[in-house]
C-alpha positions in Angstrom: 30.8 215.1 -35.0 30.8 218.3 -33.8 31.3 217.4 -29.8 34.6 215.5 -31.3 35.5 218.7 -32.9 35.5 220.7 -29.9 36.9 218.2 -28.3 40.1 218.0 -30.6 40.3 221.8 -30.7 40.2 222.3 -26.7 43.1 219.6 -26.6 45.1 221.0 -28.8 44.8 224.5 -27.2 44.8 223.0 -23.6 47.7 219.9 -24.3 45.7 217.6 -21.6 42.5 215.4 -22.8 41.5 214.4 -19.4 41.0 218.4 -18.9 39.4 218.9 -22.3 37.1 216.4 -21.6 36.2 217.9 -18.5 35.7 221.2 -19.8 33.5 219.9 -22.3 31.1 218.4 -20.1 31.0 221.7 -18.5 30.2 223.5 -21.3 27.5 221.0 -22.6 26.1 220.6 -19.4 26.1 224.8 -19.2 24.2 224.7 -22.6 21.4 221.7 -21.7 20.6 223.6 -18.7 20.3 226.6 -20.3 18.4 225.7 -23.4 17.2 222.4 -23.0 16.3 221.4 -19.4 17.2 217.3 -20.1 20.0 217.3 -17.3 18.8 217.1 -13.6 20.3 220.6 -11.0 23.6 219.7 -9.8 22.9 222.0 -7.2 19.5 221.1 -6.8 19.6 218.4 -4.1 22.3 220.7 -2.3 19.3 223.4 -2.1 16.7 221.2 -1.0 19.2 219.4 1.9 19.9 222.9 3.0 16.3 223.8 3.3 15.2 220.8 4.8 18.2 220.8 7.4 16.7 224.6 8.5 13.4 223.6 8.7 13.7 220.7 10.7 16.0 223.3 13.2 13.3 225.9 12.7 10.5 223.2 14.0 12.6 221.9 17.0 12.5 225.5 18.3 9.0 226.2 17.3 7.1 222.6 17.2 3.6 224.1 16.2 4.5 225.8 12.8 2.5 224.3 10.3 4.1 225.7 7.4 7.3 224.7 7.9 6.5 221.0 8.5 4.1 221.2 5.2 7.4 222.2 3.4 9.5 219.7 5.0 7.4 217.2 3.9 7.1 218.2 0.2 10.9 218.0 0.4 11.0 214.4 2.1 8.7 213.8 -0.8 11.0 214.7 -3.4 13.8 212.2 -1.6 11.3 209.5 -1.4 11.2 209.4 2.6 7.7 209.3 2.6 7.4 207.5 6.5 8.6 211.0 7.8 7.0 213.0 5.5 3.7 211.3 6.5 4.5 212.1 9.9 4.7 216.0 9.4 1.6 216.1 7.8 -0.3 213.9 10.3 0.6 216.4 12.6 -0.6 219.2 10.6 -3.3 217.5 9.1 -6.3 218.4 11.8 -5.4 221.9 11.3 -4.9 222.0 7.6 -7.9 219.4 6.7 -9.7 221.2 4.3 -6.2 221.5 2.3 -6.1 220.0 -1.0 -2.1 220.2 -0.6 -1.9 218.0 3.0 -4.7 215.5 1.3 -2.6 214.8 -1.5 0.6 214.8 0.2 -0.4 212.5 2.7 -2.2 210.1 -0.1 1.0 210.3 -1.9 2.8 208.9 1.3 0.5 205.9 1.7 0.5 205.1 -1.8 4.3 204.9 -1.5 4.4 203.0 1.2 1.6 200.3 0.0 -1.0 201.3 1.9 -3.5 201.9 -1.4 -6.9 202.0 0.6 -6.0 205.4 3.0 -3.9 206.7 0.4 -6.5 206.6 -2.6 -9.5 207.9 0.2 -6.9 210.9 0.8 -6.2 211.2 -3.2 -9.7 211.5 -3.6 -10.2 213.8 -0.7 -8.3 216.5 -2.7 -9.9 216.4 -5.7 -12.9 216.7 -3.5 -11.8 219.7 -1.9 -9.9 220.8 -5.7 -10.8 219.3 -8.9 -7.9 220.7 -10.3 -5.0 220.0 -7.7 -1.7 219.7 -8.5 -2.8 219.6 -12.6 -4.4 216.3 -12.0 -1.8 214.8 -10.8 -3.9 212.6 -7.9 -5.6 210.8 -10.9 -2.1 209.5 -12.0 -0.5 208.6 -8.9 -3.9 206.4 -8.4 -3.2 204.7 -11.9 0.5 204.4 -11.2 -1.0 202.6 -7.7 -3.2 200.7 -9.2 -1.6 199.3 -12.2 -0.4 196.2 -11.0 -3.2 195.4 -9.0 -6.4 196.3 -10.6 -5.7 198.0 -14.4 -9.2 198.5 -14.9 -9.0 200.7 -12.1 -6.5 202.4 -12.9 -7.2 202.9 -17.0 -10.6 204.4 -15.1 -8.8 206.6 -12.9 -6.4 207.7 -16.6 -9.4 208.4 -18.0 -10.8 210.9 -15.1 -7.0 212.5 -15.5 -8.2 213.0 -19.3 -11.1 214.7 -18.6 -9.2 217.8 -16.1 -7.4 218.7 -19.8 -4.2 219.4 -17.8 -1.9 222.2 -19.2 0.7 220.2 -17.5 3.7 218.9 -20.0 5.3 217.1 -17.6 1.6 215.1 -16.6 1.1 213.8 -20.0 4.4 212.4 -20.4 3.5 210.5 -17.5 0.6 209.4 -18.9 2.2 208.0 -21.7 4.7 206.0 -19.8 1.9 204.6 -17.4 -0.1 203.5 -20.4 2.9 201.6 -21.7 3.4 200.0 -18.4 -0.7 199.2 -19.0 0.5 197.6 -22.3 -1.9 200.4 -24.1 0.5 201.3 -26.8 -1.9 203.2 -29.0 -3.4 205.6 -26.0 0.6 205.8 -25.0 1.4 207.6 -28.3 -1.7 209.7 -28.1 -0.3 210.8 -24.5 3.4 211.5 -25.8 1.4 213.7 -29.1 -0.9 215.5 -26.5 2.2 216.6 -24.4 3.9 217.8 -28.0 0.4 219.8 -28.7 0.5 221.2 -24.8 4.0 222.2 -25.2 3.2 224.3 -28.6 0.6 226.6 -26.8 3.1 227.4 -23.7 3.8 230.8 -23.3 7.4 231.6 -24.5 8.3 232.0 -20.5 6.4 228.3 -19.7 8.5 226.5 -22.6 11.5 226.4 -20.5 10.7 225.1 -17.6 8.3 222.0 -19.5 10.8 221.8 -22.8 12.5 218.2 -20.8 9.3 216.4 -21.5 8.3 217.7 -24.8 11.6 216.6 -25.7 11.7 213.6 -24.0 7.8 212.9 -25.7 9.4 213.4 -29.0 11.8 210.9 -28.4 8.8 208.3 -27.3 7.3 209.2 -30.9 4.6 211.7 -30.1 
């Protein structure tokens, strides 16, 4: 009621509706991002292309620098080009084996890309080398992996995920939606409450960056 009040006020002040409209979406996309954290960046991807593009130019000029390609694979990550990624860290991965980071990333490649026996012996690698990696987060991409395959694997590997006590919102809310994929309804609401009960005892600075799935958990029913 209140968006349609704005709306009405900002066409009469502006005499065009498509504009109002437009302006409006502004402003309420202004205000999520600012306060809530539900919208995805705009200028985000823009970013991470830009990156990525001077990376990959920094790494034709100096082939052997390991920290750029371990960045330019976390980004091909986030775009879901795991084949190249996987190649980057390959490369870096006799140099960097005792990484947690390359282990994951490189499981997280092979999981991707259906090949579940080297990418869950890499998952487990780094919680080998770091219990606590990434907030857990090997433990659910092996029961995301494993789901439709084996589910008593991967309620097993849910369970170990349990057990790290992750102060990780975003973690939890996963949880929840694998368990609901699992058909475990009951452990999927307990997932979306724990997120909630995570969320509360975030430092005022935290809140903002996890409030998307706290609100997103309380929209699940936790």
């Amino acid at each position: 009621m209140r968006n349609i009040f704005v709306f009405a006020l900002l066409w009469w002040l502006i005499g065009n509706p498509f504009l109002a409209v437009i302006i409006l979406l502004v402003v309420l996309y202004l205000l999520d991002r600012k306060f809530l954290g539900l919208a995805p960046s705009i200028t985000k991807p823009f970013r991470q292309n830009r990156r990525l593009r001077q990376l990959q130019q920094e790494l034709r000029l100096q082939p052997h620098q390991t920290s750029g390609k371990l960045e330019a694979a976390h980004l091909l990550i986030g775009k879901k080009k795991y084949r190249e990624a996987l190649s980057y860290l390959q490369e870096i991965e006799p140099i960097m084996e005792e990484s947690a980071d390359v282990q994951f990333g490189i499981g997280m490649c092979q999981l991707n890309l259906g090949e579940l026996e080297e990418g869950e012996r890499h998952m487990l690698r780094s919680l080998e080398l770091n219990p606590r990696v990434r907030y857990g987060e090997p433990y659910l991409r092996l029961g995301e992996a494993f789901a439709d395959t084996s589910p008593d694997k991967a309620l097993a590997y849910l369970e170990q995920f349990r057990e790290v006590h992750s102060s990780s919102c975003e973690a939890y809310y996963r949880l929840g939606q694998l368990y609901e994929r699992l058909g475990r309804q009951q452990e999927a609401r307990k997932a979306y409450v724990e997120t909630l009960d995570i969320y509360r005892g975030l430092p005022k600075y935290k809140k903002r960056l996890e409030r998307r799935w706290a609100l997103l958990a309380k929209l699940k029913g936790g």
